[in-house]
Every structure is written in C-alpha cells, then in structure tokens.
N, C-alpha and C positions, 0 to 999 in steps of 0.2 A: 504493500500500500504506500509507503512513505517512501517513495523515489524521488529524488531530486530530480538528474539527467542520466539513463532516460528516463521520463514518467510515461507513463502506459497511457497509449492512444485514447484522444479524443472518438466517440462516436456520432453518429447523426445526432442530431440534440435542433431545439428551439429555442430553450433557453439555456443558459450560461449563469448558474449563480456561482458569483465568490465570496466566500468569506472570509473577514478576520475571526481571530481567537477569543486573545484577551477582550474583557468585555465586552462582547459578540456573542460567540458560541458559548462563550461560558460568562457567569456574571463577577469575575475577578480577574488579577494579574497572574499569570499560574507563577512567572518569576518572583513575585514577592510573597505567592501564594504557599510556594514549597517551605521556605525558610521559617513560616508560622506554622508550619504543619509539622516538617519533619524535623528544624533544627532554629527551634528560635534564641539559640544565643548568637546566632549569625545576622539578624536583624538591625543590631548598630552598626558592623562593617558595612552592609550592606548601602547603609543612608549615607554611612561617610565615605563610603567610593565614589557612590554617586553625585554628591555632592563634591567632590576632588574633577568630578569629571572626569573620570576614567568613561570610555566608549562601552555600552550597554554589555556587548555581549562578548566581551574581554573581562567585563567584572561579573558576569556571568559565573565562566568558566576558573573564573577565581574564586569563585566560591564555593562553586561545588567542588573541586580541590581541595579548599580547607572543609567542606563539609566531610569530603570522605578522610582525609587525618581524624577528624575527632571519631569518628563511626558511623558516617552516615552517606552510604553507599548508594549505587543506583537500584538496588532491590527496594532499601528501605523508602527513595522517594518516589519508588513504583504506586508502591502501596498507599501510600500519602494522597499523587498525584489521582488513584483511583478513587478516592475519598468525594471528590471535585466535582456537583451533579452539571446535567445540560437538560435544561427547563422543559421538566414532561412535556407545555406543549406544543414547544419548538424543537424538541426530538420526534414527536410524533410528526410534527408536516414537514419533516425533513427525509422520514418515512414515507411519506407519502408521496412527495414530489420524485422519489428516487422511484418508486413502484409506478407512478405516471408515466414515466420512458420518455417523457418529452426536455426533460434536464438534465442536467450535467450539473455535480457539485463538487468546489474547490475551495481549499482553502491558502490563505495565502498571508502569513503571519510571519511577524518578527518575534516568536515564541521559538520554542527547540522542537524540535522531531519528536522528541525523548516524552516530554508534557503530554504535548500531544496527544500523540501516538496511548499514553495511558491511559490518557481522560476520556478519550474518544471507545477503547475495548471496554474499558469499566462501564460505558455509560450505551452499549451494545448495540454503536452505529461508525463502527469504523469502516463499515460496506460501504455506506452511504455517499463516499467522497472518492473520486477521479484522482481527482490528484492534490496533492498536500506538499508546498512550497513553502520552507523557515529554513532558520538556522539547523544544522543537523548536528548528531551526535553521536558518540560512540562510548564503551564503556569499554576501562582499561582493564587488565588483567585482573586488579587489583580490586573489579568491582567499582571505581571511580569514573564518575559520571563526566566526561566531558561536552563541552559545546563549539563549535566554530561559527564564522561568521559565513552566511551564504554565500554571498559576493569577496574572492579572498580578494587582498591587498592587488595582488600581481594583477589582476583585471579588474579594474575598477568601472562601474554601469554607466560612471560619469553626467549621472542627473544633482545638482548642486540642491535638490532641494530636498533629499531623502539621504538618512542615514547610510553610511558607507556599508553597513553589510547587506543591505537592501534595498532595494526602489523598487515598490510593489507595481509603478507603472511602468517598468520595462517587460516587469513580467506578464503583467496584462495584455500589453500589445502582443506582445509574443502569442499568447494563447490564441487572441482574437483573430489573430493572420492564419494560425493554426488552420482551428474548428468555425470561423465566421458566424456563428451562430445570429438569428435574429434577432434574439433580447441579450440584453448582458442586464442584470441584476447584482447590484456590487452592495454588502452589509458591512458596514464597518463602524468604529467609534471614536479614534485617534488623528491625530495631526496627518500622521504617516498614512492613511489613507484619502487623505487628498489628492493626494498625485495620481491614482489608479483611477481616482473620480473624472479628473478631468481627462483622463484615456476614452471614459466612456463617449459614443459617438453621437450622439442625439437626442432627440426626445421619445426614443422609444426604448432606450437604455433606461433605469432607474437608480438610482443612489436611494438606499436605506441608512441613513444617518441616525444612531441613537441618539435620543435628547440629553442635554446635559452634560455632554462630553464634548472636545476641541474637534470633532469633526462639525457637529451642530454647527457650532459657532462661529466657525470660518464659512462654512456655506452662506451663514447670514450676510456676512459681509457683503456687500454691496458689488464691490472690488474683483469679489472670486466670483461672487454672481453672473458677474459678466464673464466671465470663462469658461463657466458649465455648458455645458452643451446637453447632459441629460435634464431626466423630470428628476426631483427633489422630494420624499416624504421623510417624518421622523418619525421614528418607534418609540417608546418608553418603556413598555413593558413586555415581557416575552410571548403572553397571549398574543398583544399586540402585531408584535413583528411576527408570530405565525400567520395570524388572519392575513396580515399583510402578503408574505412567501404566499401564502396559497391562490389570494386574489389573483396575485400576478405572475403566475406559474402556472395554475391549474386551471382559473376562470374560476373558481369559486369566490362568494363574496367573501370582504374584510372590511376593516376598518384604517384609517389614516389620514391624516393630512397633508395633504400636500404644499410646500412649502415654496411662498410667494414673494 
C-alpha cells in the first residue's frame, strides 16, 4: 500500500479525492500525537527544537532516536499510533465512495508512512486508499523508528512556497497528468495545502477547507481568492465533511457552505 515511487496505477476513476492526514483524516497531529501517547517526557524537547527551528522532519527523526535510547521503539508507537480513531462517519463514506468504483482515494501528507500506515490498519481502511504520499520510514535493527524527508536534499521540487521535504502541488500535478480525472476533490486543513489548492483546475475541482484552521483563513483572503481557480466549501465537523464526500462523489445529498 505505502509506495512512494513506484505507486501502483491509477484506474479509470471520475473522481480524484486527496487527502491530508493531520487534522483531516484524523482529528490531531499524529507527530505531536505519538510523544503524548507513547513517551511524554519527550514533549519539552520537542517544543524547544521546534522553537530553535530545526526543519520539521529532521526533529522528527531526532526524536524518535532518542525515543528508542530510553525504550521506546517502533513496536511500542505501533501500538500507541493504533490507539488514534478516524470519525465513524467519515470512515464509513470513505467506505463507500471506494465500493462506488467511481473514485480514487489518496493521501498526501507531510506525516510518516510509519503513522500512517498504523492508524489507517487499526482503524480497518487501509484498502480504501491508491496511493499514500509522506515522508517515509524504516525501522532499524535495533527496532528504532526512523523518518526521512520525501523530497531529499540532492533534488530539491524547487516551489519556494512549501516546505523542503514537500510541495504537495508538485505532486498533484503529477497525479492529474497521470489519471486526468474529471473532478479532483482536494480535503485539507494546513498552510501546506494551499499550494495543491491552487493546482486545482477550475470550478469543477472542489477545495474542502476545515474551518478554523490556516487553510480556512488564507482562502479568505481576498488576495488568494483571486488565485483559486476551484469552488471553495468549509467543513467543521466530521458528519459534516462526510455529507459533504458523499454529495460530491456519489450525488447523494449533504450539507455545506460554500465559501464567497
């Protein structure tokens, strides 16, 4: 399931949904999520790396290094990570829309493989997704979890507006050249998926924007408004953004607003 390059073919499809992770699919950060579950006296380094500025997913993999020195392996944040639910009832129409045949679901996060990959078999929809696009990971002999950045150093994506180990809009083009699909339905809730937003091609593409988070907020802007080129709704809750997936997936009704 979790292939980077290659990822296992596109098929005929209509629509084209992608997803983020964090706050998306699931309703927390799983990176800040692990260290409250499996090892919270890793929680102050973790603020004061970040706050030093070290690059996300270099302090990542710094930590779960010192997480595995004290005892706290990739078995143990297996089992943590599987702890993690995904909103009975945006697993169910995620069920659905996959049993439809008319979609394609991807995901496409600056999360680990490693997360992922747990949250998603614990919560018994790992079928459900094409292809799945993060940072990846391996675990050392030793049981120690590592992480890399997707995009390494040596080739850089060269979009100045997204983090170095990612630009989730290079990869979306990519897809879209792929499979062409007629809708693209893009779910996201972070800064870092603006850039995929504005990949989208018209107003038959849809951006699901969570409320309350830096994607909302920047769509508001006036500024990026003028840039979109797709249609605009926001979710807020997970009922919500199911009714929403199903309206605009299946043709069943939903609820949302569409954002003016």
């Amino acid at each position: 399931l979790f292939k980077v390059a290659p990822a296992t073919q596109f098929v005929s499809m209509t629509v084209l949904v992608v997803f983020d992770f964090d706050h998306t699919l699931i309703d927390c950060n799983s990176d800040v999520k692990v260290f409250e579950l499996a090892c919270p006296t890793l929680q102050p380094l973790q603020k004061a790396l970040y706050q030093q500025g070290m690059p996300w997913t270099q302090l990542m993999d710094q930590l779960l290094a010192e997480a595995g020195r004290r005892g706290v392996g990739a078995r143990q944040i297996e089992a943590s990570m599987g702890g993690i639910p995904v909103d009975s009832d945006l697993r169910s129409a995620l069920q659905d829309l996959v049993q439809g045949g008319q979609a394609e679901l991807c995901i496409l996060s600056d999360a680990n493989s490693f997360f992922i990959e747990a949250i998603l078999k614990a919560n018994h929809i790992e079928s459900c997704f094409r292809r799945v696009v993060t940072n990846p990971t391996t675990v050392t002999p030793e049981g120690v979890l590592t992480v890399a950045p997707y995009t390494p150093q040596e080739g850089p994506h060269g979009c100045s507006s997204c983090p170095a180990n990612l630009c989730k809009g290079v990869v979306l083009r990519t897809w879209l050249k792929e499979c062409q699909p007629q809708y693209v339905v893009y779910v996201g809730d972070g800064s870092n998926d603006l850039c995929p937003a504005l990949s989208l091609r018209g107003p038959q593409d849809l951006l699901l924007a969570r409320e309350g988070f830096a994607l909302a907020k920047r769509v508001r802007d006036p500024a990026t408004r003028t840039l979109l080129r797709c249609t605009v709704e926001l979710w807020t809750s997970y009922s919500e953004l199911a009714a929403l997936l199903r309206r605009h997936c299946t043709g069943s009704p939903g609820q949302g607003g569409v954002l003016t």
